[in-house]
Each structure stands twice: as C-alpha cells, then as structure tokens.
HTML snippet that shows the backbone in 3Dmol.js (N, CA, C, O; Angstrom):
<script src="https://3Dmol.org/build/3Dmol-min.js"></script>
<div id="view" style="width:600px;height:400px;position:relative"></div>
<script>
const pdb = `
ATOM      1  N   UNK A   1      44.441  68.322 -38.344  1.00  0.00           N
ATOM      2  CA  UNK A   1      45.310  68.157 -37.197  1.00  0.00           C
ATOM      3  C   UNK A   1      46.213  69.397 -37.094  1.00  0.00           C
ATOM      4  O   UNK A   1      46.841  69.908 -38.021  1.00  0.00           O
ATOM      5  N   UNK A   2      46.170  69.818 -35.737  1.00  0.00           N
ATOM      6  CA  UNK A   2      47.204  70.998 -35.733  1.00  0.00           C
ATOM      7  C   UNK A   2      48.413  70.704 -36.162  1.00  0.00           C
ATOM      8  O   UNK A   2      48.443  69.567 -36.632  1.00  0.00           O
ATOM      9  N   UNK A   3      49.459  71.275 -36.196  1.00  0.00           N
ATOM     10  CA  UNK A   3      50.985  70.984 -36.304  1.00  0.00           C
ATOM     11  C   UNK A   3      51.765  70.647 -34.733  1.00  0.00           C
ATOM     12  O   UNK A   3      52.045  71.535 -33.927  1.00  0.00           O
ATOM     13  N   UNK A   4      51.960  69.574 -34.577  1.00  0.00           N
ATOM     14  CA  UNK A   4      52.685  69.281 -33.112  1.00  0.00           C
ATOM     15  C   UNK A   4      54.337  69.548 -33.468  1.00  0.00           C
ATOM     16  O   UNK A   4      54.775  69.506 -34.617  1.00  0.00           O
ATOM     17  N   UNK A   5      55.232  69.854 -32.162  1.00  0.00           N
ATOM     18  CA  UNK A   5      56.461  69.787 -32.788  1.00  0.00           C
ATOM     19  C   UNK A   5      57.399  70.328 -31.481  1.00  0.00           C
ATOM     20  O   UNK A   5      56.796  71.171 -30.816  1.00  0.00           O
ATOM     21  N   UNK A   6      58.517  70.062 -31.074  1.00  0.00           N
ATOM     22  CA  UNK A   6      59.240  70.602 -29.948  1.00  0.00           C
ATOM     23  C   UNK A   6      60.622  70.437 -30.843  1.00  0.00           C
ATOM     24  O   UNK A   6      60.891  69.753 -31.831  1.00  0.00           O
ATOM     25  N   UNK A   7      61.168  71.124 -30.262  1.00  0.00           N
ATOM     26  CA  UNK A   7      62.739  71.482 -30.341  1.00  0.00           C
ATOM     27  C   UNK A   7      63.718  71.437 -28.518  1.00  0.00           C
ATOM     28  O   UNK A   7      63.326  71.666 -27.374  1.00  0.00           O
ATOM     29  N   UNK A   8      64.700  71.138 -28.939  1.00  0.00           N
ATOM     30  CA  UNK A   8      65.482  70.861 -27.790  1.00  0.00           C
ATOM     31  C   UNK A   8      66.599  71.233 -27.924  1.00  0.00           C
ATOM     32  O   UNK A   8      67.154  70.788 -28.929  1.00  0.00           O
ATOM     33  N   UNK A   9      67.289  72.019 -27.182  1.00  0.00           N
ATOM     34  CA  UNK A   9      68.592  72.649 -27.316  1.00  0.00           C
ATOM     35  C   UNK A   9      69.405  72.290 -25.834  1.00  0.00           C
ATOM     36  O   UNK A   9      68.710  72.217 -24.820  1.00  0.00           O
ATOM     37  N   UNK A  10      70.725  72.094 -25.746  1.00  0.00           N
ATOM     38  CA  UNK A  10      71.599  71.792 -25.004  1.00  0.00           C
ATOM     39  C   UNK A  10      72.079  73.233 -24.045  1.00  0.00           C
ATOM     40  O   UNK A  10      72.079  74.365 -24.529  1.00  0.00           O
ATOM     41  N   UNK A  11      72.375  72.999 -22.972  1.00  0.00           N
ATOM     42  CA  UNK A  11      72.752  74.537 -22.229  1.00  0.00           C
ATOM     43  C   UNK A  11      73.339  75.741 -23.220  1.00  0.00           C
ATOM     44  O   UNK A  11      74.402  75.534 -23.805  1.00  0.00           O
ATOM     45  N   UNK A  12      72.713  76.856 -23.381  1.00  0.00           N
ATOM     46  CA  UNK A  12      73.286  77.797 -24.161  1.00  0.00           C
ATOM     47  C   UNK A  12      74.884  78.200 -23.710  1.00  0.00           C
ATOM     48  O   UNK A  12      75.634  78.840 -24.447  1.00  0.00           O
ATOM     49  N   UNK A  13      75.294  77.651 -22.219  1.00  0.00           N
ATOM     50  CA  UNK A  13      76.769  78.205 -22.046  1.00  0.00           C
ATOM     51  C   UNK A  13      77.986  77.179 -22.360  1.00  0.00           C
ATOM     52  O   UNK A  13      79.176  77.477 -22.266  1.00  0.00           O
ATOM     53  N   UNK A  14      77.412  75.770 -22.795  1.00  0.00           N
ATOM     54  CA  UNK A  14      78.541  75.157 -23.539  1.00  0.00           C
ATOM     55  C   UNK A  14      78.208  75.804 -25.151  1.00  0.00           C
ATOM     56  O   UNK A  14      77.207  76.302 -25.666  1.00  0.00           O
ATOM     57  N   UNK A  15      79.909  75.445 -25.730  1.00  0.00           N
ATOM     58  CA  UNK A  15      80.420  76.326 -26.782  1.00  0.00           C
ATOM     59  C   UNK A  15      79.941  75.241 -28.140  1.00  0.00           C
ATOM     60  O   UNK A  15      79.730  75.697 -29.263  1.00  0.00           O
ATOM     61  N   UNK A  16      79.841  74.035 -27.872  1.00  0.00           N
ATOM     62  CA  UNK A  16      78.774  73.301 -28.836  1.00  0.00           C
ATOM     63  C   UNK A  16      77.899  72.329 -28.006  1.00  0.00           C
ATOM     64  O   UNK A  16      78.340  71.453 -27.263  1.00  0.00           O
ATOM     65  N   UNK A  17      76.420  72.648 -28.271  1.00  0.00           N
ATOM     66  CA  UNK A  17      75.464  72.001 -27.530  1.00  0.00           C
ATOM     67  C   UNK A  17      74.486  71.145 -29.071  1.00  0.00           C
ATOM     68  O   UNK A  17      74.186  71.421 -30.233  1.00  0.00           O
ATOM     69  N   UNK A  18      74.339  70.157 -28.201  1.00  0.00           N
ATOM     70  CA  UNK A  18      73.711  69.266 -29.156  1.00  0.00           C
ATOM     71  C   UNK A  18      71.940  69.938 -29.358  1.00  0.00           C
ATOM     72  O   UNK A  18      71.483  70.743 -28.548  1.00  0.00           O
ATOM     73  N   UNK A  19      71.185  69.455 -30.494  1.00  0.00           N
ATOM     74  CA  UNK A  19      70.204  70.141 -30.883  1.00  0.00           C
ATOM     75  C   UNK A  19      69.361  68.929 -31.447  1.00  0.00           C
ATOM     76  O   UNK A  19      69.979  68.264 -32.279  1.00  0.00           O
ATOM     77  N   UNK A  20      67.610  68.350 -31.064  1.00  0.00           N
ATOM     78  CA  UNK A  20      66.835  67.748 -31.622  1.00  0.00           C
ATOM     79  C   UNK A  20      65.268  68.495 -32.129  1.00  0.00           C
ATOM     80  O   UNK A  20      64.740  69.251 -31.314  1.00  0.00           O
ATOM     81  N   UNK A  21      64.824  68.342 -32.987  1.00  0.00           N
ATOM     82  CA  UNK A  21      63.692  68.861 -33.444  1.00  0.00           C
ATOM     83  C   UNK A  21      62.523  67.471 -33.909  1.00  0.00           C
ATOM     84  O   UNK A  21      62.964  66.771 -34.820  1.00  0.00           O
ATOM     85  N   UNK A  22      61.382  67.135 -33.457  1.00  0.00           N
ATOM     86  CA  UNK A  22      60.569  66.665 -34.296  1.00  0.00           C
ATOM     87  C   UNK A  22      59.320  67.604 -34.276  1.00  0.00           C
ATOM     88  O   UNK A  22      58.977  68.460 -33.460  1.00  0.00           O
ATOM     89  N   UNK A  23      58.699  67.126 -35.551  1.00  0.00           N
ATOM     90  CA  UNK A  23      57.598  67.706 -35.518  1.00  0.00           C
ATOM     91  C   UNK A  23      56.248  67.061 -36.839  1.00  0.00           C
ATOM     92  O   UNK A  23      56.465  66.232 -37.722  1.00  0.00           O
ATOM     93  N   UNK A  24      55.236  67.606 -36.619  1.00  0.00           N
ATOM     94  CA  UNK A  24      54.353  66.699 -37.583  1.00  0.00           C
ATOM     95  C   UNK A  24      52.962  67.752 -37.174  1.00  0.00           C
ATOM     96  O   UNK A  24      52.601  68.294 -36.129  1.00  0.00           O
ATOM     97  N   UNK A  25      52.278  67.702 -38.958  1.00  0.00           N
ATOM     98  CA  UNK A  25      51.434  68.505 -39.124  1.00  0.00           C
ATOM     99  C   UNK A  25      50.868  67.751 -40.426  1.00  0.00           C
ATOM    100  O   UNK A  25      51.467  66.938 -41.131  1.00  0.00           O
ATOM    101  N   UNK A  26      49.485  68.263 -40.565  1.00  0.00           N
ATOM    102  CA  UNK A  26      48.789  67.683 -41.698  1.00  0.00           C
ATOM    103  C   UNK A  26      47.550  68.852 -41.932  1.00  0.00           C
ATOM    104  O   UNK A  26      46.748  69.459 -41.222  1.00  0.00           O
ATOM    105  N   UNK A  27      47.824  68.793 -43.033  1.00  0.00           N
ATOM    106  CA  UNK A  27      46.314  69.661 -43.817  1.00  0.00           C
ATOM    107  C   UNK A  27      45.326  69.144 -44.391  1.00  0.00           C
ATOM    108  O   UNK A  27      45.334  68.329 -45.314  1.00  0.00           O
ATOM    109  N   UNK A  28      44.101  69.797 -43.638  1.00  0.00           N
ATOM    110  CA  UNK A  28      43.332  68.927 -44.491  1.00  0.00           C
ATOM    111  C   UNK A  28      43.337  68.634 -45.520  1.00  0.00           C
ATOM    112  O   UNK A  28      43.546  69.684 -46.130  1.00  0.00           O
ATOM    113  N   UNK A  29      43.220  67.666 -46.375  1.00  0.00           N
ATOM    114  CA  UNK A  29      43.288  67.379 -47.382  1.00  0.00           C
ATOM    115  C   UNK A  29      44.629  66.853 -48.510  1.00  0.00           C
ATOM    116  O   UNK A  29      44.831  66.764 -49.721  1.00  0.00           O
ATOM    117  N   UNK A  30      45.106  66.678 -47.630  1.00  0.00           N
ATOM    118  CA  UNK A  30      46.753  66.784 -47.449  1.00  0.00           C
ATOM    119  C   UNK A  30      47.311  65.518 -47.096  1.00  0.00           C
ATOM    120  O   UNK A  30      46.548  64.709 -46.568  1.00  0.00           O
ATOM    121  N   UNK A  31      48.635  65.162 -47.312  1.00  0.00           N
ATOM    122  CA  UNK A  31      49.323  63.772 -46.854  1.00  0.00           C
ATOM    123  C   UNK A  31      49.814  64.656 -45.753  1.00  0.00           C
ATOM    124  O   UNK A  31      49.899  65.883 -45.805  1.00  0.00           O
ATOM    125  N   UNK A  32      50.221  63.641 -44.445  1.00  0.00           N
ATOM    126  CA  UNK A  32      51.078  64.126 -43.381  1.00  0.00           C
ATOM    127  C   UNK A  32      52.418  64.262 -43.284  1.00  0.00           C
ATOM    128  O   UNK A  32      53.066  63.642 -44.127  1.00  0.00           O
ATOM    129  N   UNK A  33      53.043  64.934 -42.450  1.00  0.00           N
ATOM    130  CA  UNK A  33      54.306  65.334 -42.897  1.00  0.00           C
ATOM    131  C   UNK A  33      54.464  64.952 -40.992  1.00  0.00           C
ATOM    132  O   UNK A  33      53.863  65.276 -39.967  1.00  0.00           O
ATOM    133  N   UNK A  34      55.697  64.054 -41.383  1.00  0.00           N
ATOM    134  CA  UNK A  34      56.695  63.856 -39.614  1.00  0.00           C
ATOM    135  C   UNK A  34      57.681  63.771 -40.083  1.00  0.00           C
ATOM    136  O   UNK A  34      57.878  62.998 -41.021  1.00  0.00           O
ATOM    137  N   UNK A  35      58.744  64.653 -39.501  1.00  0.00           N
ATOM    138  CA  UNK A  35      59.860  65.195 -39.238  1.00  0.00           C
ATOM    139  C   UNK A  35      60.944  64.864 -38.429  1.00  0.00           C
ATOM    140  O   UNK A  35      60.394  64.880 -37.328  1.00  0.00           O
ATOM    141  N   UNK A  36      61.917  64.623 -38.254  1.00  0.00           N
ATOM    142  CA  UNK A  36      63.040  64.668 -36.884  1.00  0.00           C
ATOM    143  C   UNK A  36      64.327  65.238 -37.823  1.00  0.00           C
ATOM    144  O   UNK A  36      64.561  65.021 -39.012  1.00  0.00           O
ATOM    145  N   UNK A  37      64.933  65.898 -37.021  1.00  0.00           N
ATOM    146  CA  UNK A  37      65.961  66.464 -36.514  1.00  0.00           C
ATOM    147  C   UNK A  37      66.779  66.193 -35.968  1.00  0.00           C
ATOM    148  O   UNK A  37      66.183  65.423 -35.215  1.00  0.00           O
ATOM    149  N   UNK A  38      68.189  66.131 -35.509  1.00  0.00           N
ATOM    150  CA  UNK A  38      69.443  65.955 -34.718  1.00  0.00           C
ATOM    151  C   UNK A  38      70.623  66.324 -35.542  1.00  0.00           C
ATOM    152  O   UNK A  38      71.053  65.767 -36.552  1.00  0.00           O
ATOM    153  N   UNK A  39      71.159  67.597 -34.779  1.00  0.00           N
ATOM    154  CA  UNK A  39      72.366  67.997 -35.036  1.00  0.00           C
ATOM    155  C   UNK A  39      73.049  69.164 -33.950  1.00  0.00           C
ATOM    156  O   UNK A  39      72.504  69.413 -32.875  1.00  0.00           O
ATOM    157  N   UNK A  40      74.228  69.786 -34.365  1.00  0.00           N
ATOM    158  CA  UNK A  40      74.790  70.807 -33.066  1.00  0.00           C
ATOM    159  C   UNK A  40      74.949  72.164 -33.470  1.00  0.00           C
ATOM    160  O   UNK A  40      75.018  72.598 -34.619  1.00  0.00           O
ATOM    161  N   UNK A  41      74.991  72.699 -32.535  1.00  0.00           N
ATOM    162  CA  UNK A  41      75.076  74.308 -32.886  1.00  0.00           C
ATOM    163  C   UNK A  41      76.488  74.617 -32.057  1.00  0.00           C
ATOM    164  O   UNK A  41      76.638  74.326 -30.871  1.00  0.00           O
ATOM    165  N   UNK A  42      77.705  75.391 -33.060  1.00  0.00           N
ATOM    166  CA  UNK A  42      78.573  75.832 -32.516  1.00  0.00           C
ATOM    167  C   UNK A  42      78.967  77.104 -32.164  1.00  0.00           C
ATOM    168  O   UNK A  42      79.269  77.959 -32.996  1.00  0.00           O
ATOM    169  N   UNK A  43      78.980  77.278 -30.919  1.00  0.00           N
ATOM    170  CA  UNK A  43      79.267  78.963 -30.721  1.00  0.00           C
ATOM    171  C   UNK A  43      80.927  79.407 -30.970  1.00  0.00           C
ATOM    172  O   UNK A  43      81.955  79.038 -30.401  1.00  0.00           O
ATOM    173  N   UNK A  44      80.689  80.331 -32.044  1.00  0.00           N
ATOM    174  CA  UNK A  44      82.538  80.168 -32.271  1.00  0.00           C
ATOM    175  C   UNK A  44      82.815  81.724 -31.015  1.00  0.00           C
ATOM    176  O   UNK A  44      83.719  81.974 -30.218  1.00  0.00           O
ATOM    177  N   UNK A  45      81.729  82.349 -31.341  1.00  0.00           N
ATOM    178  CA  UNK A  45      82.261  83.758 -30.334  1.00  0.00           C
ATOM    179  C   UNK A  45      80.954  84.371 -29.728  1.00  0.00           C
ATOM    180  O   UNK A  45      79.958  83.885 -30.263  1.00  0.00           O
ATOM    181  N   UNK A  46      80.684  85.269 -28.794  1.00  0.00           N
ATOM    182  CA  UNK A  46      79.393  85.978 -28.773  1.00  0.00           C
ATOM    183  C   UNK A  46      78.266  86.389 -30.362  1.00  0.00           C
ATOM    184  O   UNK A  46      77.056  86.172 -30.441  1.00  0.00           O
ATOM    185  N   UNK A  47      78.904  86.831 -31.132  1.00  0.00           N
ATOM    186  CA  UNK A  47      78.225  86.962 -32.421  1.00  0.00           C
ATOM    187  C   UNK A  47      78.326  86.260 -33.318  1.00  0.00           C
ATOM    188  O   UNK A  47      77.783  86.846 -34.254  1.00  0.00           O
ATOM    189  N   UNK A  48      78.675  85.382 -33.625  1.00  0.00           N
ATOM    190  CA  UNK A  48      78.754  84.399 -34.530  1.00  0.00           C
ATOM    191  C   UNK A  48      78.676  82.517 -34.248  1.00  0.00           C
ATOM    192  O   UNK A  48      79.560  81.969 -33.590  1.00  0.00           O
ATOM    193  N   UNK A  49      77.460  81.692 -34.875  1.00  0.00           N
ATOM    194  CA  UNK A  49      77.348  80.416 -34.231  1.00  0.00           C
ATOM    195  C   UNK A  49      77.812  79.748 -35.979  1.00  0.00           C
ATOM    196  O   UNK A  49      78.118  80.451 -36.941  1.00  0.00           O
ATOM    197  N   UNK A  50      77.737  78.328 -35.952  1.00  0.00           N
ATOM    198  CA  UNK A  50      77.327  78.344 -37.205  1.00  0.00           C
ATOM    199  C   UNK A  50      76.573  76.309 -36.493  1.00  0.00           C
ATOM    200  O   UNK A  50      76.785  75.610 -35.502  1.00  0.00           O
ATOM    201  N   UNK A  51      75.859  76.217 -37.535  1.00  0.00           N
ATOM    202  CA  UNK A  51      74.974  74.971 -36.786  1.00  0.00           C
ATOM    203  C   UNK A  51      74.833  74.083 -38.045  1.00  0.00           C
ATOM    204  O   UNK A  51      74.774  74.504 -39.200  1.00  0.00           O
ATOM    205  N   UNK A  52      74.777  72.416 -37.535  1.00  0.00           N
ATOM    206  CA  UNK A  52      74.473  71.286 -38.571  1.00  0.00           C
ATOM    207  C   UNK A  52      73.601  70.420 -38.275  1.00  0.00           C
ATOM    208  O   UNK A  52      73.706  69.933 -37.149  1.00  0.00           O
ATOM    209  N   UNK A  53      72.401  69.911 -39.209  1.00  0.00           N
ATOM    210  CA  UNK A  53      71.713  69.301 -38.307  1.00  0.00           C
ATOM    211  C   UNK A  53      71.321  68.267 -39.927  1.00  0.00           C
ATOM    212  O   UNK A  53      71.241  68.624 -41.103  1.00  0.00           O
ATOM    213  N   UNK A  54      71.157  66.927 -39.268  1.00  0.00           N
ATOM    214  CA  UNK A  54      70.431  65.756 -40.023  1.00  0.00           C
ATOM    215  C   UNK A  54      68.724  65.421 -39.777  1.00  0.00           C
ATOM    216  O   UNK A  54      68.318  64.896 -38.741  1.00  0.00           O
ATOM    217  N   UNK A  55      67.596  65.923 -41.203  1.00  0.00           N
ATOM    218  CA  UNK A  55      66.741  65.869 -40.821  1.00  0.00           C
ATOM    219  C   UNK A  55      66.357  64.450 -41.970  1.00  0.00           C
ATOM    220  O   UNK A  55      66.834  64.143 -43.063  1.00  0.00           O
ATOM    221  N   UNK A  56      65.294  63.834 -41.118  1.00  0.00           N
ATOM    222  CA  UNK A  56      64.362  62.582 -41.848  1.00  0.00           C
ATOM    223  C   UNK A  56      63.410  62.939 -41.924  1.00  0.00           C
ATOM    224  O   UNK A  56      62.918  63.244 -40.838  1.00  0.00           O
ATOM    225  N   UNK A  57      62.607  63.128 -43.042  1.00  0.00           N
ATOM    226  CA  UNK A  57      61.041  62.957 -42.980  1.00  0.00           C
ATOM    227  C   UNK A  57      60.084  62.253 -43.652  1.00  0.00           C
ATOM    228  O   UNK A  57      60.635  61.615 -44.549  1.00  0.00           O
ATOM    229  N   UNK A  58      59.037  62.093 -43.633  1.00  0.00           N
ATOM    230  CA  UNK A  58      57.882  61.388 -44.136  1.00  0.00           C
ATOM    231  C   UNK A  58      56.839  62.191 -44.656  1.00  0.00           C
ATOM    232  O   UNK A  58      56.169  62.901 -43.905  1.00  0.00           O
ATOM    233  N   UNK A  59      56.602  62.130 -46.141  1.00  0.00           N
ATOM    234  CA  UNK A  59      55.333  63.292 -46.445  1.00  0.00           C
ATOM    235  C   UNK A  59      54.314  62.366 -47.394  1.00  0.00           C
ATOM    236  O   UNK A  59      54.388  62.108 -48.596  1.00  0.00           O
ATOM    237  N   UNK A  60      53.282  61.945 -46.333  1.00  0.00           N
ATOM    238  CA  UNK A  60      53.033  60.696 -47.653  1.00  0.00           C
ATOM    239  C   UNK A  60      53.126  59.707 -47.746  1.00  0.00           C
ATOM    240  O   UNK A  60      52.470  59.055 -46.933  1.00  0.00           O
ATOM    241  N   UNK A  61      53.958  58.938 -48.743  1.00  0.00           N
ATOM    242  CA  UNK A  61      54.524  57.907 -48.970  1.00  0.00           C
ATOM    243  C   UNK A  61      56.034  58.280 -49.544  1.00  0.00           C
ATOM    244  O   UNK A  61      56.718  57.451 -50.144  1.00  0.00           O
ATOM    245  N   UNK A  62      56.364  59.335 -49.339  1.00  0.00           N
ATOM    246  CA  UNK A  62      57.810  59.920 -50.147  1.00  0.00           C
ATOM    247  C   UNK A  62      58.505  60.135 -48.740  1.00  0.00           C
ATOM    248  O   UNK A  62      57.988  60.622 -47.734  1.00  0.00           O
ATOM    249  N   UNK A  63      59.788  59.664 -48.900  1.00  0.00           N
ATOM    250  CA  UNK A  63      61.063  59.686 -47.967  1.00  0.00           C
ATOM    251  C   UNK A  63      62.116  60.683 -47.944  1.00  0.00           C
ATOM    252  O   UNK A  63      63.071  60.379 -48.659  1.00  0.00           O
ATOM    253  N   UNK A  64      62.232  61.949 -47.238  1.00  0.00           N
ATOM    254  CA  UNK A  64      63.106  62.961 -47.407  1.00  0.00           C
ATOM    255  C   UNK A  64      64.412  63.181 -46.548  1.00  0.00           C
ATOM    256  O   UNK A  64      64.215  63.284 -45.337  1.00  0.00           O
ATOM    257  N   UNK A  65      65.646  63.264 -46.966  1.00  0.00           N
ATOM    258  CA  UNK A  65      66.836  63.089 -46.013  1.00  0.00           C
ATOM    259  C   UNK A  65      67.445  64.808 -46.114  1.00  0.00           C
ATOM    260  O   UNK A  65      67.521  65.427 -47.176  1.00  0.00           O
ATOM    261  N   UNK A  66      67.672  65.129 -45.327  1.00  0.00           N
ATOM    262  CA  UNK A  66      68.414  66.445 -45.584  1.00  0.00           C
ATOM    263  C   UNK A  66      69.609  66.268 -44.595  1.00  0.00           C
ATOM    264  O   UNK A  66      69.876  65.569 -43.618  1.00  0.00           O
ATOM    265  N   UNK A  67      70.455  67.687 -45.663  1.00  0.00           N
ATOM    266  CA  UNK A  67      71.565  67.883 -44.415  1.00  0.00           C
ATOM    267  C   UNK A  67      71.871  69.789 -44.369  1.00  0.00           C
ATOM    268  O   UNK A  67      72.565  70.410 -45.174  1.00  0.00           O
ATOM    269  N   UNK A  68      71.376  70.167 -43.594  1.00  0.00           N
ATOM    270  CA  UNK A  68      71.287  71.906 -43.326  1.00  0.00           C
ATOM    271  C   UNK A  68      72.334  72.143 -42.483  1.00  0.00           C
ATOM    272  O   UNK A  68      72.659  71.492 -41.490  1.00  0.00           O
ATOM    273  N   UNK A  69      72.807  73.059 -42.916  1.00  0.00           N
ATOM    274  CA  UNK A  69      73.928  74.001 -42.683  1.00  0.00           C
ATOM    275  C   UNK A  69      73.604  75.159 -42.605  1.00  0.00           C
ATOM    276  O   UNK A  69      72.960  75.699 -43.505  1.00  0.00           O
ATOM    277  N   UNK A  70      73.970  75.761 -41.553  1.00  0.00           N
ATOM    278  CA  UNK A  70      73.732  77.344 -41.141  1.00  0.00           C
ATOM    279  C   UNK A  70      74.676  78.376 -40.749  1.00  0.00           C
ATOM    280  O   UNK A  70      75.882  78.159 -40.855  1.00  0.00           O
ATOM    281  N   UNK A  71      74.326  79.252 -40.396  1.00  0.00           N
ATOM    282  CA  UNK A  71      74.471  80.632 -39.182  1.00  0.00           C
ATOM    283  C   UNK A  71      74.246  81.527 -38.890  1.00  0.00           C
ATOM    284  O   UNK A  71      73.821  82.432 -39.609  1.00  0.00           O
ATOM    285  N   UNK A  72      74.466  81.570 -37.695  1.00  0.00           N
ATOM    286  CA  UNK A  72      73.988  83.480 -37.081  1.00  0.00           C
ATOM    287  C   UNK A  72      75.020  84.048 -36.554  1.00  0.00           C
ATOM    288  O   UNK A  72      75.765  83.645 -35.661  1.00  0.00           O
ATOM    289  N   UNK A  73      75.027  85.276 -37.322  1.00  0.00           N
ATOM    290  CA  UNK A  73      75.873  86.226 -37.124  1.00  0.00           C
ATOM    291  C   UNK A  73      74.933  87.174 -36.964  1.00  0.00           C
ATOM    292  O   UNK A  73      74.119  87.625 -37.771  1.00  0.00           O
ATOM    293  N   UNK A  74      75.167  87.470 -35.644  1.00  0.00           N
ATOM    294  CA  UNK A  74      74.759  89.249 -34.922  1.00  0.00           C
ATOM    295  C   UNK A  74      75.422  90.384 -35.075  1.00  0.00           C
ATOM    296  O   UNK A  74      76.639  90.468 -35.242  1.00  0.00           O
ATOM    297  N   UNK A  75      74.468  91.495 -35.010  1.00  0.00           N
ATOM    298  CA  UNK A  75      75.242  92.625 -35.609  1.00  0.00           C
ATOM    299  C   UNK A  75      74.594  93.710 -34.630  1.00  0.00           C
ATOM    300  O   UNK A  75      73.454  93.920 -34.217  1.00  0.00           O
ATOM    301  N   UNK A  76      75.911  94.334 -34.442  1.00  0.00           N
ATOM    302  CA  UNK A  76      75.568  95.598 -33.451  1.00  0.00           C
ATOM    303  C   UNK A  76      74.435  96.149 -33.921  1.00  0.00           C
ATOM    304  O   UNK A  76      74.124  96.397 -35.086  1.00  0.00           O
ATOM    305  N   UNK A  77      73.509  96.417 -32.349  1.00  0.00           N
ATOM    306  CA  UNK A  77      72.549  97.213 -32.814  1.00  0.00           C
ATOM    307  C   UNK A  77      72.336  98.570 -32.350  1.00  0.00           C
ATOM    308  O   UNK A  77      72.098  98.487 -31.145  1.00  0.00           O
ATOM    309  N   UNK A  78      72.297 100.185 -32.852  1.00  0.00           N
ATOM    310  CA  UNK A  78      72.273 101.355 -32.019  1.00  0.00           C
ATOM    311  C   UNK A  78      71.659 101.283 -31.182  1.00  0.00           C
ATOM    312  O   UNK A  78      70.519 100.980 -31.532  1.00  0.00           O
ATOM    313  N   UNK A  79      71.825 101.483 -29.396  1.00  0.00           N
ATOM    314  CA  UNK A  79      72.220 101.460 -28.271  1.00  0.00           C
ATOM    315  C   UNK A  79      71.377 100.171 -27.895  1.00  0.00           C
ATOM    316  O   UNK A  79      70.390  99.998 -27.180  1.00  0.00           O
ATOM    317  N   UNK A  80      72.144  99.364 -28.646  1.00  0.00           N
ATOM    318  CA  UNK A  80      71.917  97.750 -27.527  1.00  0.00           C
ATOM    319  C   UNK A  80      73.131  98.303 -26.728  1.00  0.00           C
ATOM    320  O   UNK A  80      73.776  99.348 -26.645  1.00  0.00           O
ATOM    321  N   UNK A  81      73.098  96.669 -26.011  1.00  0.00           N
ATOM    322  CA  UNK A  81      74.369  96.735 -25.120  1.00  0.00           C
ATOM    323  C   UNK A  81      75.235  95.950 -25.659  1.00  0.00           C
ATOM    324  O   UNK A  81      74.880  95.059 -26.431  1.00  0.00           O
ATOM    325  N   UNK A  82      76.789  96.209 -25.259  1.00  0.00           N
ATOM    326  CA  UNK A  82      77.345  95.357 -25.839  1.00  0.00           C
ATOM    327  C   UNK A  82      77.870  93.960 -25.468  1.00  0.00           C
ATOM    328  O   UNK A  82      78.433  93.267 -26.315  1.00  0.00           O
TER     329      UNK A  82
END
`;
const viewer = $3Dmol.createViewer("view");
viewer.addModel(pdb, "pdb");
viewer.setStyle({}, {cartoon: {color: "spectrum"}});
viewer.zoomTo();
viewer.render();
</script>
C-alpha cells in the first residue's frame, strides 16, 4: 500500500493557526502504521514560529502517544529579499 496522508494548516496570516496531520502507510511485509496529528503553530515574528502538536498512532498492535515541540527560525539569506 502506498503511504496516504494530508496535512492541514490554518490561514498563514493569523499569528497562531491551528494544524492537523493524518496519515497511514504499510510495507510490505510490515504491520501498518495510522497516524493523526492536531496541534498549532505560533508565529511570534516574520522569522521565527515555534509549533506543538499531539500525535496518536497505531503500528501493529502497539499504541504510540507523542507530544512534539518545535521551530523555525529563518535566517537571512545573500540577496533574498528582506
């Protein structure tokens, strides 16, 4: 089975937009793996976000809970724009 999977993000011009991900893939030979996602991404300034998201998954018969914490910080690049 290929890997299916979408992501969903909230208008990029609010300053925290909510964020969902599922997704699901299997190898042959392999237990399947389904996924979800839900959490927000905060824009603190043009270069810097930082984002939290609660994932559930299924691989198998084994039950996985996470909690991811991030960010992106951009960095000038010679003659981007600014």
């Amino acid at each position: 089975m290929p890997p299916l999977g979408a992501i969903l993000e909230g208008p990029y011009d609010w300053s925290l937009r909510p964020v969902a991900e599922i997704f699901r893939e299997q190898t042959r030979g392999t237990a399947r793996t389904d996924s979800a996602l839900v959490g927000a991404i905060w824009r603190v300034r043009k270069d810097l976000s930082f984002d939290v998201g609660l994932r559930r998954a299924r691989v198998g018969d084994e039950s996985i809970h996470e909690l991811r914490l991030g960010f992106t910080w951009t960095l000038p690049w010679k003659g981007s724009d600014k």
